[in-house]
N, C-alpha and C positions, 0 to 999 in steps of 0.2 A: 294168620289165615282168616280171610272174611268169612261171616257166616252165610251168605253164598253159595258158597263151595262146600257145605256140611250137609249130611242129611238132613229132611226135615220130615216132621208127621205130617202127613199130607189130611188138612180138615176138609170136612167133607164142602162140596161145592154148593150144597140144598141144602132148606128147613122146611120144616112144616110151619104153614100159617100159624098162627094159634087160634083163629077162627073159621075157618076150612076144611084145615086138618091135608092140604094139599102142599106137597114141597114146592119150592121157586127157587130161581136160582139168585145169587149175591146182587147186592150194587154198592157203590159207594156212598157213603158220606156225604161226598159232593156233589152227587146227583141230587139226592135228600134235599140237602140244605138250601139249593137252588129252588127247588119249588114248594118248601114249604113259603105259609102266608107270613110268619115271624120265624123267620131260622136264627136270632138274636135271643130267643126264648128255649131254641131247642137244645139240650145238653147230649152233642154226642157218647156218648161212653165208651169208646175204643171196642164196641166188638163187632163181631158184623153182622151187615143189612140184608134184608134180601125184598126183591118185588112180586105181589101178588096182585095175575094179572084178571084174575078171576072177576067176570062183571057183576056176578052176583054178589058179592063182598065189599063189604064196606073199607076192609084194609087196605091200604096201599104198600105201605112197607111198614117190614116188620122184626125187630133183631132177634139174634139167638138167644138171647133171656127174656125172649116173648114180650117185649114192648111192640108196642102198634100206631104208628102214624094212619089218622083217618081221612078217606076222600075230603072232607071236610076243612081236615088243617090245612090243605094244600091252595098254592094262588093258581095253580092250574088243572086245567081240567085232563084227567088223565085218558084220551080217546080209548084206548082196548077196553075201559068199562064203561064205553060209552054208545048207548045203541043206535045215537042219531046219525044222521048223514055229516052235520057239521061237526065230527068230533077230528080230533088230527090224527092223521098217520104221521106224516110227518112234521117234525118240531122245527127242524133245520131251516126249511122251506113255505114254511106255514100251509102245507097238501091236506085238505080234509078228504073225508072217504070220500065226499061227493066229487070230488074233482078227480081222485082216484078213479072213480067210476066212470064220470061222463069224459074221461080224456085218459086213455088205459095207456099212450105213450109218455105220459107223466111222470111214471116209473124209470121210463128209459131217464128224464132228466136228472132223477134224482141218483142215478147210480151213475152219471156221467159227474156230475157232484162231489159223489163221495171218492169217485175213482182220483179227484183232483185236489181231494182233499179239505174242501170244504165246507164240510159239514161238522158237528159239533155236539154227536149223539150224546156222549158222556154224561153232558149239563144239561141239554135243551130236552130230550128226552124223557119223560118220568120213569123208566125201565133201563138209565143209561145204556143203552145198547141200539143197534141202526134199526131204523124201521123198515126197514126193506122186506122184511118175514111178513112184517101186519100188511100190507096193498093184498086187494082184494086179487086173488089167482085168477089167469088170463085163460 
């Protein structure tokens, strides 16, 4: 019998920053690894990540034994702690908030997009997760 099919302890899905003190929730590895500036430098450790979207904060991500990736390592600029108009909502499509704003059907393209599956939040994203929550509400 595969382990699968076995209970498991269910870990929790948050951490706390270590510089915030605010939980986030998981991301992967591969999200990570894509936007850092040297991911050939970076030594995964098998545990896990999580992202902190907090614009006050210098962290970006950060693991459960409190290590901390900085805005700084990173080759992309992470828009949710970004307070200009050209920061990205979307990564898939290259949408900054400004276009968000001056063209609010914008949205609609991007969820016709994702609906057809091509978009590619996972990697492109710094929060691996779809940017459809960040568009400025209509």
């Amino acid at each position: 019998m595969s382990d699968c099919c076995s209970p498991s302890t269910s870990l929790p899905k948050k951490h706390r920053c270590p510089r915030n003190g605010i939980e986030y929730t998981e991301v992967s590895a591969r999200t990570i690894a894509h936007h850092l500036k040297q991911p050939s430098s970076w030594q995964d450790s098998g545990r896990r990540y999580f992202f902190c979207d907090d614009p006050g904060c210098d962290v970006v991500y950060f693991g459960e034994d409190d290590s901390v990736i900085l805005k700084s390592q990173l080759r992309t600029r992470v828009g949710v702690k970004e307070a200009d108009d050209d920061a990205l909502l979307c990564y898939c499509f290259g949408i900054t908030r400004a276009d968000a704003l001056g063209d609010p059907a914008i949205k609609d393209f991007v969820v016709d997009k994702t609906r057809q599956g091509l978009c590619f939040c996972e990697t492109s994203n710094p929060s691996g997760r779809c940017c459809l929550k960040d568009f400025p509400k209509r």
